[in-house]
N, C-alpha and C positions, 0 to 999 in steps of 0.2 A: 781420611781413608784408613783399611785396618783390616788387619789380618788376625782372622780368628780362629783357635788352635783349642779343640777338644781331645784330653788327654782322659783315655779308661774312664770314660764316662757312664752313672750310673744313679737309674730314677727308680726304687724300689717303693711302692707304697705299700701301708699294711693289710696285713696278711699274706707277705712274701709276694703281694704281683709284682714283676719284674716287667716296667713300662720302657725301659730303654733300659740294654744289656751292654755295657765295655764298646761303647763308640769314641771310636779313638778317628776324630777328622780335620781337616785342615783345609779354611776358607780362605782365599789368595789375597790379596788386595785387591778391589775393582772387580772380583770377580762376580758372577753370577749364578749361584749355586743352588740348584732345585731339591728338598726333600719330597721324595714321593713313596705312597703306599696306602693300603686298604687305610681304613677305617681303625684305631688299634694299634696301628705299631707304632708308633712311640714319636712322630717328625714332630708333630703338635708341640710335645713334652720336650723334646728337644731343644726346640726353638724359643719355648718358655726357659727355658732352664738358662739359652744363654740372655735372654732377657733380665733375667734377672727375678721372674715370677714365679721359680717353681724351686725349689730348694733342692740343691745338690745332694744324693744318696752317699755316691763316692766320685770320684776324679776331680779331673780341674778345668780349669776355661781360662783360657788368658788372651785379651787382645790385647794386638803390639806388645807382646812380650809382657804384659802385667798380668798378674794373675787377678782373675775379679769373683772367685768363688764367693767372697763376706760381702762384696762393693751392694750399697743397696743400687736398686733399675735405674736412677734419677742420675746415678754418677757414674754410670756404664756409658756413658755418649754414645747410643745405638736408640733409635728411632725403632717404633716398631707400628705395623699396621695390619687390622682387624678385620676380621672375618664382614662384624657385624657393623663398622665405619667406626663405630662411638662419639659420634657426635654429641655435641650438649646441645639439645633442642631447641632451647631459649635464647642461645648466643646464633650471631651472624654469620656465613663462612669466615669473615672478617674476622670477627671476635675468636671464632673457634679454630681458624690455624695461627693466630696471633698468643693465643692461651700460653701456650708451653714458654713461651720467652719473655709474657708477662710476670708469670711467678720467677723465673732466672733475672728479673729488674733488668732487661734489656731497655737500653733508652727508646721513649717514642719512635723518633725516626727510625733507628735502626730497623725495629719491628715494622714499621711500615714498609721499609725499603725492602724487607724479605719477605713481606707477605705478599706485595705487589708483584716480584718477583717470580715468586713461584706462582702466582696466579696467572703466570703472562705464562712461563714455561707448560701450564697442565692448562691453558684457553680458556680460564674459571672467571676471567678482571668483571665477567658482566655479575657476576655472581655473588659477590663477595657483601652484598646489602644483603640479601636473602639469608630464611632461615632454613633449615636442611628438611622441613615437612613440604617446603618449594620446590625441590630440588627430585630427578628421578635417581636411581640407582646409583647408574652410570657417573650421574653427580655427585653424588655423597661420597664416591669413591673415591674421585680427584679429589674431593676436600680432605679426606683422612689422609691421603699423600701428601697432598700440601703443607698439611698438619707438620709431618715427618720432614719434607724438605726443609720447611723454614729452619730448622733446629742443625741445619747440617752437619748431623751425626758422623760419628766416625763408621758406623753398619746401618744398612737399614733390613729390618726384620718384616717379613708379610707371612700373615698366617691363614691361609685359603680366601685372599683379597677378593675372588670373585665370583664365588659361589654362590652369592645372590644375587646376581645378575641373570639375564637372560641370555642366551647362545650368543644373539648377535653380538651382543654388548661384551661380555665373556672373549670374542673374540678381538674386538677392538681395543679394549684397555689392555688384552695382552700384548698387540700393538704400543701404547701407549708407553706402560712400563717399561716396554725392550726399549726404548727411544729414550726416556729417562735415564736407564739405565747408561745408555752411552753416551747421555749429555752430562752425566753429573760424573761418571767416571768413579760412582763406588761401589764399595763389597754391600751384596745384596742378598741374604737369603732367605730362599722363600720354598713356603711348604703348599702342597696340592698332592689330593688324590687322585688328582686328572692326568693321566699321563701324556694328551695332548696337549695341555701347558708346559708338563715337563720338557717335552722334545720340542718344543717349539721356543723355550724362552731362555735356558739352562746352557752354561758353559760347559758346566758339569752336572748329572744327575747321581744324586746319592737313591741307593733305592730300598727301600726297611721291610722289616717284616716280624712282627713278634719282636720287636726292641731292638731285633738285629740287624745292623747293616750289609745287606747284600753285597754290593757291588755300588763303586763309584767308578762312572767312564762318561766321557763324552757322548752326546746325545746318541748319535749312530754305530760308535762304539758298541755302545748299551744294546741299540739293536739288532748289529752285525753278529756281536760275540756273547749272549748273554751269558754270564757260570753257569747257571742251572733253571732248572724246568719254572721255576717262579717265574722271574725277570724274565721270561721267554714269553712267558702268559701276560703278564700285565703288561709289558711297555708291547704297543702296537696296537693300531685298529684299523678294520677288527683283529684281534687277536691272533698268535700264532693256532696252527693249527697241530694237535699231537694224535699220533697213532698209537695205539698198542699193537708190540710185534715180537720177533724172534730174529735175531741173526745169523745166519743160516749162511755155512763155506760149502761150493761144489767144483767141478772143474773149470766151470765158468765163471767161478769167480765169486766173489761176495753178493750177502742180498738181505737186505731186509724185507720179513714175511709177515703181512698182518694176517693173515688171514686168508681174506676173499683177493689180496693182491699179493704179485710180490718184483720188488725192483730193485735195481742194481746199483749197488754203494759205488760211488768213488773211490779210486786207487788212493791216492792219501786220504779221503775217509777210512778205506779197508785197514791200513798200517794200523792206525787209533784203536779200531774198534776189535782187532785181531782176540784179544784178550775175551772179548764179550760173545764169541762164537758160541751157539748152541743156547744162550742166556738171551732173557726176555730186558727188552728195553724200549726206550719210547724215542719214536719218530715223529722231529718237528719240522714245520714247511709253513711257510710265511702264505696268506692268501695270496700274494702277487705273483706267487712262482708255481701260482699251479694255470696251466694254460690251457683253452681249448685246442685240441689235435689239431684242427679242420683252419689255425687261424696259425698255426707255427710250420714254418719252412722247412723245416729237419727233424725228424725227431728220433729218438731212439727208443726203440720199441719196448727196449727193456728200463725204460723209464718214464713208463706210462701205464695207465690203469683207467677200470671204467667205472663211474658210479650213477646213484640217480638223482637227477633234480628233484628236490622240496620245494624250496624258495626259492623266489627268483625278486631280487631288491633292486630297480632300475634308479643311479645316483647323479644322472646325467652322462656326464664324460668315461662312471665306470659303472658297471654290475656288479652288485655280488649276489653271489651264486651259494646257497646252502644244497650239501649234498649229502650223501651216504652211500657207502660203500656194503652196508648190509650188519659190518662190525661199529662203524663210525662214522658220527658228522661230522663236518666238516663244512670250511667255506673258503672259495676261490671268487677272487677279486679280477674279471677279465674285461675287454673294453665294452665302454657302455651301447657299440652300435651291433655285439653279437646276437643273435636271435637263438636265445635260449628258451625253452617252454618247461613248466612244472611239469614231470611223470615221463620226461626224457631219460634214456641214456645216453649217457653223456661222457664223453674218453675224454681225456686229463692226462698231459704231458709235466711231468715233475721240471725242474731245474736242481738238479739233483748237488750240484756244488753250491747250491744255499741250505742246503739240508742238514739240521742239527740233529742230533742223539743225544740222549740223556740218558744214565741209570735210573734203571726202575726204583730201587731202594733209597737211593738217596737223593735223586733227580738231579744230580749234580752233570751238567756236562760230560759230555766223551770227545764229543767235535762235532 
């Protein structure tokens, strides 16, 4: 087990691209820690780096207290697994999670005993005569893990483990993993652009952008309280949804105005945003908090508005609903047995205390 501590860390390639910027983070012991982000900012790089594959620009890395900036990959005792499996074609699942402890001169048995082992723990023991052109996706996956078990690293590394798999499958070995995870009881981290693996697999989710680390919070944390207009947009599906608007004080009280609408902030929303009167900023609302009128008990008139159906996406149990207001689409998530039609209009009660703002210039939060 092992606790890994990134100190001002920094991946500079030339010509000054700056691929991860002063990431300064701290992975627990046992924990389960998600890097997520586009395509680009830097988790990849990150997670080579603490492997051991990508060479240090500037900071430091130390697990359990040792510093491993010089240590070559081989003497990091951290496991790592690949996008693309890396299997050796020619060897057996046998042979190929047995490899790594044959070069460390493990004794036969031992090797055995750990490769049977973890075959028994990932359901692979039928499998382990076969070569990996036998084997479907789904299979070659559990074999790169196995790989990684037998060696019982102090971390184990995954770098977009299931992006060549298909949905289903995608969704089962995320299954599988969370269950590994809590049987072997170690520090795990792992990189995805998918942010429904983020929130579905992660103690914690670190979130990047441009080299930079956003925001690290616990899964619903992240989507209760995002910092800023980014992390509001990526983590969620579908997505948050934002208005451009104006906030606007009268005797009635506070209001955000896009336009063709206008509704009424919350008393401690109004305190936050007191400052931002008169100035343009962005209004965000999750699709599950926007309601059909005609299906809520209470509503308050002054937090509600009407737009027109586009789309109409039936998901079983939910809809969603793409709309426009005339300035903006938008999409509300409502139950799948409402009887919505395209070319309606269509009134929409907000939930107005899950409602975030963000400054227009630097998109940073307001509340």
């Amino acid at each position: 087990m092992a606790k890994v501590l990134l100190e001002n860390l920094y991946k500079i390639y030339p010509g000054n691209v700056v691929a991860v910027n002063n990431a300064s983070l701290e992975f627990d012991d046992r924990e389960f820690v998600v890097l997520v982000g586009p395509s680009g900012c830097g988790k990849s790089t990150t997670l080579r780096m603490i492997a051991g594959l990508e060479e240090i620009t500037k900071g430091n890395i130390y697990i359990d207290g040792r510093k491993i900036n010089d240590v070559p990959p081989k003497d990091r005792d951290i496991a790592m697994v690949f996008q693309n499996y890396a299997l050796y074609p020619h060897m057996t699942v046998f042979k190929n999670m047995a490899f790594g402890l044959k070069l460390r001169r493990f004794p036969k048995d031992e090797i055995e005993r750990r490769v049977q082992e973890a075959a028994e723990i990932l359901g692979i023991q039928e499998l382990l005569e076969r070569k990996p052109k036998e084997l479907s996706g789904g299979q070659r996956q559990r074999v790169a893990v196995g790989r990684a078990i037998v060696r019982k690293p102090k971390a184990f590394l995954f770098d977009e483990p299931l992006s060549n798999l298909d949905a289903k499958m995608r969704v089962q070995m995320r299954t599988e993993i969370g269950k590994l995870h809590n049987r072997l009881k170690s520090t795990m981290i792992y990189v995805t652009h998918d942010q429904v693996e983020a929130m579905t697999m992660g103690d914690r989710i670190i979130v990047m952008k441009d080299g930079f680390v956003l925001q690290v919070a616990p899964p619903m944390e992240l989507y209760d309280r995002p910092v800023n207009k980014f992390v509001a947009g990526f983590i969620g599906s579908p997505p948050m949804n934002f208005f451009e608007g104006k906030i606007e004080q009268s005797t009635a009280g506070m209001f955000f105005n896009e336009g063709t609408f206008s509704v009424r902030v919350e008393e401690q929303q109004a305190r936050k945003l007191a400052s931002h009167t008169g100035r343009p900023v962005t209004f965000g609302i999750r699709p599950e908090n926007l309601n059909d009128v005609t299906l809520v008990d209470s509503v308050d008139p002054e937090h509600q508005f009407r737009a027109k159906v586009e789309v109409v996406e039936p998901m079983g149990a939910e809809v969603f609903i793409y709309l426009n207001t005339g300035s903006n689409s938008f999409i509300a998530r409502i139950d799948g047995h409402d009887k919505v039609s395209v070319g309606q209009d269509m009134s929409l009660a907000l939930n107005m205390r899950k409602a975030h703002f963000f400054d227009r210039e630097t998109g940073d939060a307001i509340v």
